[in-house]
C-alpha positions in Angstrom: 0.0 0.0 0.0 1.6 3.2 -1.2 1.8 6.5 0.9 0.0 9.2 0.6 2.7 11.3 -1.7 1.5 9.5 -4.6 4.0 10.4 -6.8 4.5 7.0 -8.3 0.8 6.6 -8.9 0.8 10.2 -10.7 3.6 8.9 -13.1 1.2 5.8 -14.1 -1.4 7.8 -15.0 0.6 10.5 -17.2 2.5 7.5 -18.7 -1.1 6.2 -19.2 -3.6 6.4 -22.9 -6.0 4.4 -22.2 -7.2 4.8 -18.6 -10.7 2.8 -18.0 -11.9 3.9 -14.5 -14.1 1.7 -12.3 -16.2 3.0 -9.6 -18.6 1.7 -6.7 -20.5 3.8 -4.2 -18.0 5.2 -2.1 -17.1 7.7 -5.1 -20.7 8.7 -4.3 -20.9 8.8 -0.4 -18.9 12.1 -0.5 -22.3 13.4 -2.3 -24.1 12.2 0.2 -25.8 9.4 -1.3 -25.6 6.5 0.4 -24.2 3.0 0.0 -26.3 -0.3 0.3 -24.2 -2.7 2.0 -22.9 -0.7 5.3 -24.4 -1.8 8.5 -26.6 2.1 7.9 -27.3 1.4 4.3 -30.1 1.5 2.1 -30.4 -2.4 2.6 -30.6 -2.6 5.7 -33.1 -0.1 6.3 -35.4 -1.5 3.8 -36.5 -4.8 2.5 -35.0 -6.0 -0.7 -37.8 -6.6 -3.6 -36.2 -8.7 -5.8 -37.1 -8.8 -9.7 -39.3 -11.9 -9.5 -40.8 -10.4 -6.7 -41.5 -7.2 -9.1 -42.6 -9.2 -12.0 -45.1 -11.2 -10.5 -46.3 -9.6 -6.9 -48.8 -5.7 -7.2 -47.5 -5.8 -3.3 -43.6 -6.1 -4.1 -44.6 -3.6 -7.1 -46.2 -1.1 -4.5 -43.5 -1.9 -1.8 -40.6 -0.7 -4.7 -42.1 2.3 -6.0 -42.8 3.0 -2.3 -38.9 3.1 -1.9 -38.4 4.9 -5.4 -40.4 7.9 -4.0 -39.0 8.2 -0.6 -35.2 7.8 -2.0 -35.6 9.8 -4.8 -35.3 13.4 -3.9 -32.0 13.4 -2.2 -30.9 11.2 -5.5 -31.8 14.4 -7.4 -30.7 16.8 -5.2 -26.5 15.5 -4.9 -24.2 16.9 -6.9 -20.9 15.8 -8.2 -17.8 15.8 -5.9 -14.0 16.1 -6.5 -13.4 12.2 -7.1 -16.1 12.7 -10.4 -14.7 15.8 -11.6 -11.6 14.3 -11.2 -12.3 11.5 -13.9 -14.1 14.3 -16.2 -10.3 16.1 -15.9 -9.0 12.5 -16.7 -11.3 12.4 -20.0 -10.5 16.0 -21.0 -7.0 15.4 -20.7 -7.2 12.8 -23.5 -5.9 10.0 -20.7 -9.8 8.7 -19.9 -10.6 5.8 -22.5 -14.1 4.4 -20.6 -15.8 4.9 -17.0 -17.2 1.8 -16.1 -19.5 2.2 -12.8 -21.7 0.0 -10.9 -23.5 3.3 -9.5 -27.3 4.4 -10.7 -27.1 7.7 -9.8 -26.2 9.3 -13.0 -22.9 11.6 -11.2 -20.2 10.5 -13.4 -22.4 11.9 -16.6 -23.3 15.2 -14.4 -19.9 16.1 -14.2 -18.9 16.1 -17.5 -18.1 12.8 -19.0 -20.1 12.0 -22.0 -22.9 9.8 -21.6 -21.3 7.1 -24.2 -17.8 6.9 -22.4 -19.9 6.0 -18.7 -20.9 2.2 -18.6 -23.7 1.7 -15.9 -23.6 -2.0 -15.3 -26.3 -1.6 -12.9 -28.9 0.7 -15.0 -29.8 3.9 -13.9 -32.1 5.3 -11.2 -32.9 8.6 -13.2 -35.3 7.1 -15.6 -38.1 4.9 -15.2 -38.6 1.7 -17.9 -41.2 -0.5 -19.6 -40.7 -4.2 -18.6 -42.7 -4.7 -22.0 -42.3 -2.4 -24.5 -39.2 -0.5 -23.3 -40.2 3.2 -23.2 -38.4 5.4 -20.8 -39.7 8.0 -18.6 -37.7 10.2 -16.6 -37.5 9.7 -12.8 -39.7 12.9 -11.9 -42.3 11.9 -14.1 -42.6 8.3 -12.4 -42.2 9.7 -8.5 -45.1 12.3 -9.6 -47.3 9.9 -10.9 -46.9 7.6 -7.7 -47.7 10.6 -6.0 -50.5 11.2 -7.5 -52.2 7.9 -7.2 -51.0 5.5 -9.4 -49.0 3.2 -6.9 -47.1 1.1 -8.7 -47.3 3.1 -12.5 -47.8 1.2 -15.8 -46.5 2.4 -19.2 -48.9 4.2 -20.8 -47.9 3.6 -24.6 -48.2 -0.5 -23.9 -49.7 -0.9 -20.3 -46.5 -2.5 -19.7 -44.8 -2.6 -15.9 -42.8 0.3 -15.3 -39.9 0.2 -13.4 -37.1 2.1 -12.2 -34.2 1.6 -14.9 -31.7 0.1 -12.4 -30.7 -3.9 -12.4 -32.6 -5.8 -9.1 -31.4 -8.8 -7.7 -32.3 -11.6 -10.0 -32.8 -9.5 -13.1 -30.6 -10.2 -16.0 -27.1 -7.3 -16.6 -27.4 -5.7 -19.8 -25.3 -7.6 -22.5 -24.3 -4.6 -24.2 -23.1 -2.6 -21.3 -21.2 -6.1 -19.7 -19.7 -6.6 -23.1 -18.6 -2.8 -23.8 -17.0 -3.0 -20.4 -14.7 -6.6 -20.7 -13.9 -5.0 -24.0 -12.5 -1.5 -22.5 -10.9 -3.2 -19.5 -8.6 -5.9 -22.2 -7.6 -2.8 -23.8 -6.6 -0.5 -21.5 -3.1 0.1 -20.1 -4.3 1.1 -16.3 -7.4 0.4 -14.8 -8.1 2.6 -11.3 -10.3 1.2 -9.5 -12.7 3.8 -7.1 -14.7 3.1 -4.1 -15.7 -0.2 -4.8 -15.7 -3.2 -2.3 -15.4 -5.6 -5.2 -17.3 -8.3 -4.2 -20.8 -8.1 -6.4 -20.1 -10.2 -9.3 -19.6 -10.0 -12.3 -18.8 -6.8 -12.2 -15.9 -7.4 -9.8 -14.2 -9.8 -12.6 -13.9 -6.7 -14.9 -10.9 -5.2 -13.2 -9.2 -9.1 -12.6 -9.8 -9.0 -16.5 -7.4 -6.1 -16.9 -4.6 -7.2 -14.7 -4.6 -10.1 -16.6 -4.5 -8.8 -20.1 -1.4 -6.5 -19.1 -2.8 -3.5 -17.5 -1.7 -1.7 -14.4 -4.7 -1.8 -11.5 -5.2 0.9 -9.2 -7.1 0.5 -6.1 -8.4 3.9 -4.1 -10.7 2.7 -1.4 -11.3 3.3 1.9 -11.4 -0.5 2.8 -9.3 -3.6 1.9 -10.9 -5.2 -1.3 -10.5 -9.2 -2.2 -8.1 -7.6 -5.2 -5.8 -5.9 -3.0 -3.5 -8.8 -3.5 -3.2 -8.4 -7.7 -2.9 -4.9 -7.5 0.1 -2.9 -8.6 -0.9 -0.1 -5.6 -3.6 0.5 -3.4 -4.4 3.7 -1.6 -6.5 4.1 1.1 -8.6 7.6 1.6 -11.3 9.8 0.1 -11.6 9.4 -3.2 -12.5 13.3 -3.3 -8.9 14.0 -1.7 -6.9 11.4 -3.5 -8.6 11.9 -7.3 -7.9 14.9 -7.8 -4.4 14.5 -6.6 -3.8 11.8 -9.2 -5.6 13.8 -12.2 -3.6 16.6 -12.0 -6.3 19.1 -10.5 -6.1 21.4 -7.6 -6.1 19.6 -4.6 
């Protein structure tokens, strides 16, 4: 684990082209959103409707739109912090190849990084989708329409369930997004890896992947991660102080 001067780390990444970044939710908890897994997160203060549950229950349809509205307002509300401008900096910079992120909350795209280099392996919560037909709605839309009555909405081009865009438990990880993602990570010459415990799978393969096909990994996180052990460095600390330290911004 390398100290907090970080000059070897800095080297990496101006030696670097093709940078893919990977983030979890603690790149997020500095905007006040928080995680799901922490003893205080969003999982343990509600119960888990899982996609079969959606699919085939009006209760578990209720119960997650129920969550959607209640959550949804301080989604809106945060605002990008240092560790995502830091990786817009990256991309403007000409170093920032892909972002791939296993956050919903749309932050990375907020800050500046266009919408095609950010790979949301777990959807997004900012829009609403058909189940059916596929139409998207925008989050405000859905939360307004709960709270006008309809309690768990329906599509109203097919009839179809709507649901919030993001991947539940036992629903299937967009092919395209997965496959975009391996394909970045094989390429790139360092992979830093932000605020992710790596332990959800597959996602946490993706960074093994680049290791593997030659690429430097980078590990800023606050806790140890099971990838520790393959990585080239690992620094613990904020990603909001450490990012922009390693971009080249102002501290």
């Amino acid at each position: 684990m390398r100290q907090m001067d970080l000059a070897t780390e800095r080297g990496w990444i101006v030696g670097a082209s093709r940078i893919v970044g990977f983030t979890g939710a603690g790149i997020s908890t500095e905007s006040g959103i928080p995680d799901f897994r922490s003893p205080d997160g969003v999982w343990a203060r509600n119960r888990i409707v899982d996609f079969q549950e959606f699919v085939s229950s009006e209760d578990g349809r209720v119960e997650y739109w129920r969550q959607k509205v209640v959550s949804w307002p301080a989604m809106r509300a945060a605002e990008p912090n240092s560790g995502h401008l830091a990786f817009a900096d990256l991309y403007r910079q000409g170093r920032l190849d892909a972002l791939v992120t296993q956050n919903i909350d749309g932050l990375h795209q907020r800050s500046g990084l266009p919408a095609d280099r950010v790979l949301e392996l777990h959807g997004t919560t900012t829009e609403a989708a058909c189940l059916s037909c596929g139409d998207r709605i925008s989050s405000d839309e859905a939360c307004r329409r709960v709270e006008a009555g309809e309690r768990a909405p329906r599509c109203r081009l097919c009839g179809g369930f709507l649901k919030p865009a993001t991947i539940s438990f036992g629903q299937p990880m967009p092919v395209d997004v997965m496959e975009r993602a391996w394909r970045a990570a094989r390429n790139c010459d360092l992979m830093l890896v932000v605020g992710s415990s790596l332990v959800v799978e597959p996602a946490a393969s993706i960074p093994r992947a680049a290791k593997s096909a030659g690429a430097r990994l980078l590990i800023v996180n606050r806790e140890r991660t099971p990838l520790d052990g393959i990585a080239d460095s690992v620094v613990r600390g904020e990603s909001g102080a450490v990012l922009p330290r390693l971009a080249g911004a102002s501290a």
